[in-house]
C-alpha positions in Angstrom: -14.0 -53.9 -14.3 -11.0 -51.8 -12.7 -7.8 -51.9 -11.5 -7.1 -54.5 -8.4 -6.5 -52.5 -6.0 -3.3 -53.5 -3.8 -2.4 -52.4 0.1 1.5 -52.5 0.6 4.1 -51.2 2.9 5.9 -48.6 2.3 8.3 -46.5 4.0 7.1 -47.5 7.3 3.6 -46.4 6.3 1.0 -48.3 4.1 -0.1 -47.0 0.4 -2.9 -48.4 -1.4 -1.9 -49.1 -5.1 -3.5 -49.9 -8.3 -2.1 -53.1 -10.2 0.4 -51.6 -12.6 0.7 -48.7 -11.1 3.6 -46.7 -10.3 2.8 -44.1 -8.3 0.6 -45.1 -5.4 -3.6 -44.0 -4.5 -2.7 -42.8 -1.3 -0.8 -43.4 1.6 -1.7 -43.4 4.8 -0.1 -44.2 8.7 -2.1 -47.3 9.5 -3.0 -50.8 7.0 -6.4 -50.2 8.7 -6.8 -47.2 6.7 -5.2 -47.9 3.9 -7.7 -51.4 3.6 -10.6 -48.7 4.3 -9.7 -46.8 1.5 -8.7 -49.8 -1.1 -12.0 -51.3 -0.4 -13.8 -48.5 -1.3 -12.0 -48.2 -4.5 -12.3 -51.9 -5.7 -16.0 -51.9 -4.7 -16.7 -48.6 -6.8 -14.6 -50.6 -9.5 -15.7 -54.1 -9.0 -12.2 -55.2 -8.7 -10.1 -57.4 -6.2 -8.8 -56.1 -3.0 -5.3 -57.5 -2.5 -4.3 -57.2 1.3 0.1 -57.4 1.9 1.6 -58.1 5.2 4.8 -56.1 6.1 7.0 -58.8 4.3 5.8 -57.9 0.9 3.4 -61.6 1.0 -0.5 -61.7 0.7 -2.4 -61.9 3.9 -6.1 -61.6 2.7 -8.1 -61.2 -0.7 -11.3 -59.9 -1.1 -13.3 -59.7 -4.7 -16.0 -57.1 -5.5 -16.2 -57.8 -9.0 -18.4 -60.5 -10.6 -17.4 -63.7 -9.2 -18.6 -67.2 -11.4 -21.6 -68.8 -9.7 -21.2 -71.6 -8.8 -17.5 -71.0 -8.1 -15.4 -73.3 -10.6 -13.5 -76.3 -8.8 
Protein backbone atom coordinates (compact mmCIF):
# COMPACT_ATOMS: atom_id res chain seq x y z
CA UNK A 1 0.00 0.00 0.00
CA UNK A 2 1.21 3.73 -0.88
CA UNK A 3 1.28 6.96 0.23
CA UNK A 4 -2.36 8.69 1.02
CA UNK A 5 -2.53 10.90 -1.38
CA UNK A 6 -3.75 14.53 -0.13
CA UNK A 7 -5.48 17.57 -2.36
CA UNK A 8 -4.72 20.96 -0.56
CA UNK A 9 -4.69 24.63 -1.38
CA UNK A 10 -2.05 26.24 -2.13
CA UNK A 11 -1.10 29.47 -3.25
CA UNK A 12 -4.38 30.18 -4.71
CA UNK A 13 -4.01 27.00 -6.78
CA UNK A 14 -4.46 23.29 -5.57
CA UNK A 15 -1.47 20.64 -5.30
CA UNK A 16 -1.95 17.09 -4.72
CA UNK A 17 0.44 15.76 -1.96
CA UNK A 18 1.63 12.53 -0.65
CA UNK A 19 1.34 12.08 3.28
CA UNK A 20 4.71 13.09 4.56
CA UNK A 21 5.68 14.71 1.84
CA UNK A 22 7.24 17.94 1.45
CA UNK A 23 7.36 18.91 -1.87
CA UNK A 24 4.07 18.40 -3.56
CA UNK A 25 2.93 15.70 -6.84
CA UNK A 26 1.70 18.37 -8.82
CA UNK A 27 -0.09 21.36 -8.83
CA UNK A 28 -2.60 22.39 -10.82
CA UNK A 29 -5.34 25.61 -11.31
CA UNK A 30 -8.55 23.81 -10.41
CA UNK A 31 -9.41 21.09 -7.06
CA UNK A 32 -11.19 19.31 -9.99
CA UNK A 33 -7.96 18.47 -11.44
CA UNK A 34 -5.97 18.15 -8.82
CA UNK A 35 -8.85 15.30 -7.34
CA UNK A 36 -8.43 13.79 -11.10
CA UNK A 37 -4.89 13.37 -10.67
CA UNK A 38 -4.83 12.22 -6.74
CA UNK A 39 -7.32 9.57 -7.57
CA UNK A 40 -5.39 8.22 -10.09
CA UNK A 41 -2.40 7.99 -7.87
CA UNK A 42 -4.08 6.39 -4.78
CA UNK A 43 -5.87 3.92 -7.08
CA UNK A 44 -2.45 2.81 -8.81
CA UNK A 45 -1.26 2.73 -5.05
CA UNK A 46 -4.30 1.37 -3.30
CA UNK A 47 -4.13 4.18 -0.86
CA UNK A 48 -6.71 6.80 0.60
CA UNK A 49 -7.63 9.87 -1.26
CA UNK A 50 -7.88 12.80 1.21
CA UNK A 51 -10.00 15.67 -0.37
CA UNK A 52 -9.27 19.60 1.66
CA UNK A 53 -11.53 22.43 1.33
CA UNK A 54 -9.89 25.93 1.00
CA UNK A 55 -9.74 26.23 4.95
CA UNK A 56 -7.19 23.63 5.30
CA UNK A 57 -10.37 20.93 6.77
CA UNK A 58 -11.45 17.54 5.09
CA UNK A 59 -14.33 17.73 2.79
CA UNK A 60 -14.42 14.03 1.34
CA UNK A 61 -12.44 10.72 1.67
CA UNK A 62 -12.16 8.09 -0.66
CA UNK A 63 -10.20 4.62 -0.11
CA UNK A 64 -8.76 2.45 -2.94
CA UNK A 65 -6.86 0.30 -0.82
CA UNK A 66 -8.17 -2.96 0.90
CA UNK A 67 -10.90 -1.99 2.99
CA UNK A 68 -12.08 -4.87 5.98
CA UNK A 69 -15.24 -6.73 4.91
CA UNK A 70 -17.58 -6.47 6.75
CA UNK A 71 -16.57 -2.89 7.79
CA UNK A 72 -15.69 -3.02 11.67
CA UNK A 73 -18.31 -1.06 13.97
Amino acid sequence: MGKNQHVVPHNNKWAVKGAGNVKCTRITETQSEAIKIAREISSNQKSELIIHRRNGKIREKDSHGKDPFPPRG
